[in-house]
N, C-alpha and C positions, 0 to 999 in steps of 0.2 A: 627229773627237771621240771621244774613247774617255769610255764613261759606267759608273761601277759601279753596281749596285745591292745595295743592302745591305738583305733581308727578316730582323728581328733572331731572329724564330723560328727561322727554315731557316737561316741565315746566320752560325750560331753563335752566338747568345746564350745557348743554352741548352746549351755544349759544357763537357764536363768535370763535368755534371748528367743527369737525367731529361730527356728532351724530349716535351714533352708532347703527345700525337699531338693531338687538337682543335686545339691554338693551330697546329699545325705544317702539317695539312691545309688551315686559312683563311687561311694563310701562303702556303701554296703555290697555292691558289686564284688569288689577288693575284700572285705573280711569274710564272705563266704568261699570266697573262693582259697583264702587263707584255709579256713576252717575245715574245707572237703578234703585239703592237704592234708590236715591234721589229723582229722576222724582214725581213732582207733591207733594212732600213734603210741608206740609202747615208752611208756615210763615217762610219758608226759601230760604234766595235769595243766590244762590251760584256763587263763582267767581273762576275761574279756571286759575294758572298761565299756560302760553303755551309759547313754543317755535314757535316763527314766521314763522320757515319755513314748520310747521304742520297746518294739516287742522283744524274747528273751532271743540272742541270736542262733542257737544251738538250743537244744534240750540236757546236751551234756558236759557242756562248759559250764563254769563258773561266773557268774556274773559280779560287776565292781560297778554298782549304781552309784552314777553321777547325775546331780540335783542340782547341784551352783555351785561355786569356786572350783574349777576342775582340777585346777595347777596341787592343790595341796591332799586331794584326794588322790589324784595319778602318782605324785610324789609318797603316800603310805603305800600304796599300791605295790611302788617300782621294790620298796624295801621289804615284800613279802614274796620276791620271785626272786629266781634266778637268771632269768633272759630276756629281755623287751622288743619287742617289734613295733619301732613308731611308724604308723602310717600318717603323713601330714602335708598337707601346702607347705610349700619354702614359703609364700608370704607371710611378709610383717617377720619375718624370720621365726615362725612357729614350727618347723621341723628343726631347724640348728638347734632350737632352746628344748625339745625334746627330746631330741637326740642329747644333749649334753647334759641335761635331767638325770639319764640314764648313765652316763659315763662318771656325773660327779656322785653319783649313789652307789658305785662299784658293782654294777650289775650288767650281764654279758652283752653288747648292743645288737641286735643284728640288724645292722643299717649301715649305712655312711659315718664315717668320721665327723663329728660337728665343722673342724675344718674347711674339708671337702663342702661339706651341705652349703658355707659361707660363699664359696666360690661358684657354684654351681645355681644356686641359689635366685643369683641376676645375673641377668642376661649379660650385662656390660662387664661383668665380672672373668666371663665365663668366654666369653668373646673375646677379652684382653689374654685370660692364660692362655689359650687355645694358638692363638695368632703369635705368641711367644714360641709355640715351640712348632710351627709351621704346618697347624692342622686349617685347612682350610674352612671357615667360618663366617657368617653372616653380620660384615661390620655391624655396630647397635653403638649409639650414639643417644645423648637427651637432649642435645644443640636443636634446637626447633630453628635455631636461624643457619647454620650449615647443613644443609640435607646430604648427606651422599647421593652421589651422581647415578643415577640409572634409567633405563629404555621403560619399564617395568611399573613406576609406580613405586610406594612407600608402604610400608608396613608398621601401623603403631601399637604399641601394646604393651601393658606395666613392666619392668624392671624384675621386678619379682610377682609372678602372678603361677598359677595352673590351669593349664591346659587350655585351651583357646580365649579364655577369659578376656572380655574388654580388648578381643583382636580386630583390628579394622584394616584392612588394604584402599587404598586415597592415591589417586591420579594427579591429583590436585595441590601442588606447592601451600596453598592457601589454608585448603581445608586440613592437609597434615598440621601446619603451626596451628591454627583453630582450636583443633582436635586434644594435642598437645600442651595447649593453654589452659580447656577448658579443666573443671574440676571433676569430670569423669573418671579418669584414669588416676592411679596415685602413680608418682614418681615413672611416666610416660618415656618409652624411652623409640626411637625411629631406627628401622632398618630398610634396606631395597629391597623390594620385591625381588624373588629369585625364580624365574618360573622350571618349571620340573615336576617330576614326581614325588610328592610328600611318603615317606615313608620312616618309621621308626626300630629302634634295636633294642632289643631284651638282653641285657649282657650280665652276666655270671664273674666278678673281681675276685679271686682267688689266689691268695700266695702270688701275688707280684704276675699275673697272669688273666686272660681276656678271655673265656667264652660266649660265643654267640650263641646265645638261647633261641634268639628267635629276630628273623628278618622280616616285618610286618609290613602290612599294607595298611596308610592310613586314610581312613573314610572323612571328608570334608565335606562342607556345605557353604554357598556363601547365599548372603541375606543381602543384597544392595553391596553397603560397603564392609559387612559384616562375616568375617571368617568363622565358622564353627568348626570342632572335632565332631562327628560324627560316630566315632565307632573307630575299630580295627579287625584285620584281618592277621590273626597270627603267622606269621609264617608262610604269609600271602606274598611277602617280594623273594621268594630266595633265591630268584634268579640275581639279584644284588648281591650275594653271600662274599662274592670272591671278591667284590670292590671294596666291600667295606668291612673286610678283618682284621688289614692292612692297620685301617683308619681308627676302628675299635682299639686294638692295641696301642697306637700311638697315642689315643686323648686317654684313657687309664692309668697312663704313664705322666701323662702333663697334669691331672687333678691328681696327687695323692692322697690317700684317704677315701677312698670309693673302696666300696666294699661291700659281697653279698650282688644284691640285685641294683640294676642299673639303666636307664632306660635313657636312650638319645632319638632326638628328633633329626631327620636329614631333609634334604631335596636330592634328590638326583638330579641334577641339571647337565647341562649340554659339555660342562667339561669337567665331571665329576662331579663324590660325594659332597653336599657341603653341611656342615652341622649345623642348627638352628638353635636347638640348645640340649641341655644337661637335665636330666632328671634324678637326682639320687636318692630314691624310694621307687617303692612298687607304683606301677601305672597298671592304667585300666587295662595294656596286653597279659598282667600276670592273670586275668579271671580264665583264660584261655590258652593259657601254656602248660599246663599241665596234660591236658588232654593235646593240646599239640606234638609235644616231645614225649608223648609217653612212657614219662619219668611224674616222679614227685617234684613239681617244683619247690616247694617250700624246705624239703628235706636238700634240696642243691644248696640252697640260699644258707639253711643252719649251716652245713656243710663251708661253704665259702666264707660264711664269716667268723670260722673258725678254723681259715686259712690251710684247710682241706686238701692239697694240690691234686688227690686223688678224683674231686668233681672234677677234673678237667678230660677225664676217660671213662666215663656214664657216655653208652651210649642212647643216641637221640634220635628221634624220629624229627619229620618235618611235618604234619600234615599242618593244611591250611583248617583253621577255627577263625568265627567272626564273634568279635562282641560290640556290642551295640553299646555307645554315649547314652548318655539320659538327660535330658534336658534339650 
């Protein structure tokens, strides 16, 4: 099998432009940690799209130098392999559109459904299905003139965005509409503050079925009014394990088209889990679950998105792994 992977940070997306070192170093986080998966992997030849102005990422992969127009170089690319791995932002919808790159060029995806990626994608989207099928979930609204009611404070931050990105928490009626006005934010959208334990899930979509990879602990910062990701702790909450399998199962089932690797943000709050959003792509916990579940992650994910049912009886370790944000 020969499998590309395409990280759209490192991988050229950002060629012919600034490359912005933060997204570029959590980028790279993510593709070595793909790649240590990979090493030595029998009867597969892998090819790595790269931005030129980065070093080679392995010595024993294949490299697919990207110089400018990335879309039509990843497009010969996707037509000289057999399986694609997109790593990417759902903004601007650049994971839905490489995901579906791959599915209109008849080549194996292992990812999310384009579908799915659509839904999961913004926040408001994700919030509507979720709440449809009575998973409990963090209203999100763009009404800068209706705030939802809470004790707590407001939460602003893009519609479609990753990872703590452009997140602000505002006590202040005034300064949320402000905030939301200004042209900082694209398509800004307002949630309540939830207080609790932030915490995230690694899940495994397989054959109509939900493994928890990994019950994480997630490392925060705040700046004034400014929320950052920090890192995580793999496998750092699994005293949460029993609350939220229930929950995992039930949102798998409300997003169809998830598939492979799966990542959800939660709170634990004072009367349960509650989901803050969807991630359908690898997150910064996969650099660190492999060595947590001492399994191959990556060979679970080929495995699941090729509706495997047998990953669902690999047995798994828990150990606690931290990996550190960058930026």
């Amino acid at each position: 099998m020969r499998l590309l992977i395409i990280e759209f940070v490192t991988g050229g997306g950002f060629a012919g432009g600034t490359l912005p070192e933060s997204l570029a170093a959590e980028g790279e986080t993510m593709l070595q940690a793909v790649l240590r998966d990979l090493h030595g992997a029998p009867g597969v030849g892998v090819l790595v799209a790269r931005d030129v102005r980065l070093h080679r990422p392995a010595a024993w992969c294949e490299v697919v130098d990207i110089e400018d127009t990335p879309w039509p170089r990843w497009a010969a690319a996707v037509d000289a392999v057999d399986a694609v791995l997109p790593i990417a932002p759902e903004t601007d919808g650049l994971l839905e559109r490489l995901n579906g790159l791959v599915v209109a060029r008849g080549r194996e995806l292992l990812g999310c459904a384009p579908a799915a990626v659509h839904v999961a994608a913004s926040k408001t989207r994700t919030a509507v299905a979720l709440q449809r099928a009575g998973i409990e979930v963090i209203p999100t609204s763009s009404d800068a003139r209706r705030l939802p009611a809470t004790e707590h404070g407001w939460v602003v931050k893009p519609d479609e965005g990753a990872g703590s990105e452009h997140t602000f928490h505002l006590r202040d009626a005034g300064a949320v509409r402000a905030r939301m006005n200004s042209a900082e934010i694209a398509a800004p959208v307002v949630q309540p503050f939830v207080p609790g334990e932030p915490i995230s899930l690694s899940l495994l979509c397989a054959a109509g079925r939900v493994r928890l990879l990994g019950c994480n602990r997630q490392l925060q910062a705040r700046a004034g009014d400014v929320l950052r990701q920090c890192g995580v702790v793999v496998n750092g909450a699994i005293e949460h394990l029993a609350a939220v399998q229930p929950l995992a199962e039930r949102l798998c089932a409300a997003l169809p088209g998830l598939r492979g690797y799966v990542g959800v943000d939660l709170v634990i709050s004072g009367y349960g889990p509650v989901v803050v959003e969807v991630n359908p792509r690898l997150t910064t916990a996969y650099a660190g679950l492999s060595a947590s579940i001492g399994s191959n992650a990556f060979e679970l994910v080929r495995r699941a998105c090729a509706n495997d049912a047998s990953v669902h009886d690999v047995p798994l370790g828990r150990r606690s792994v931290e990996v550190r944000a960058h930026g």
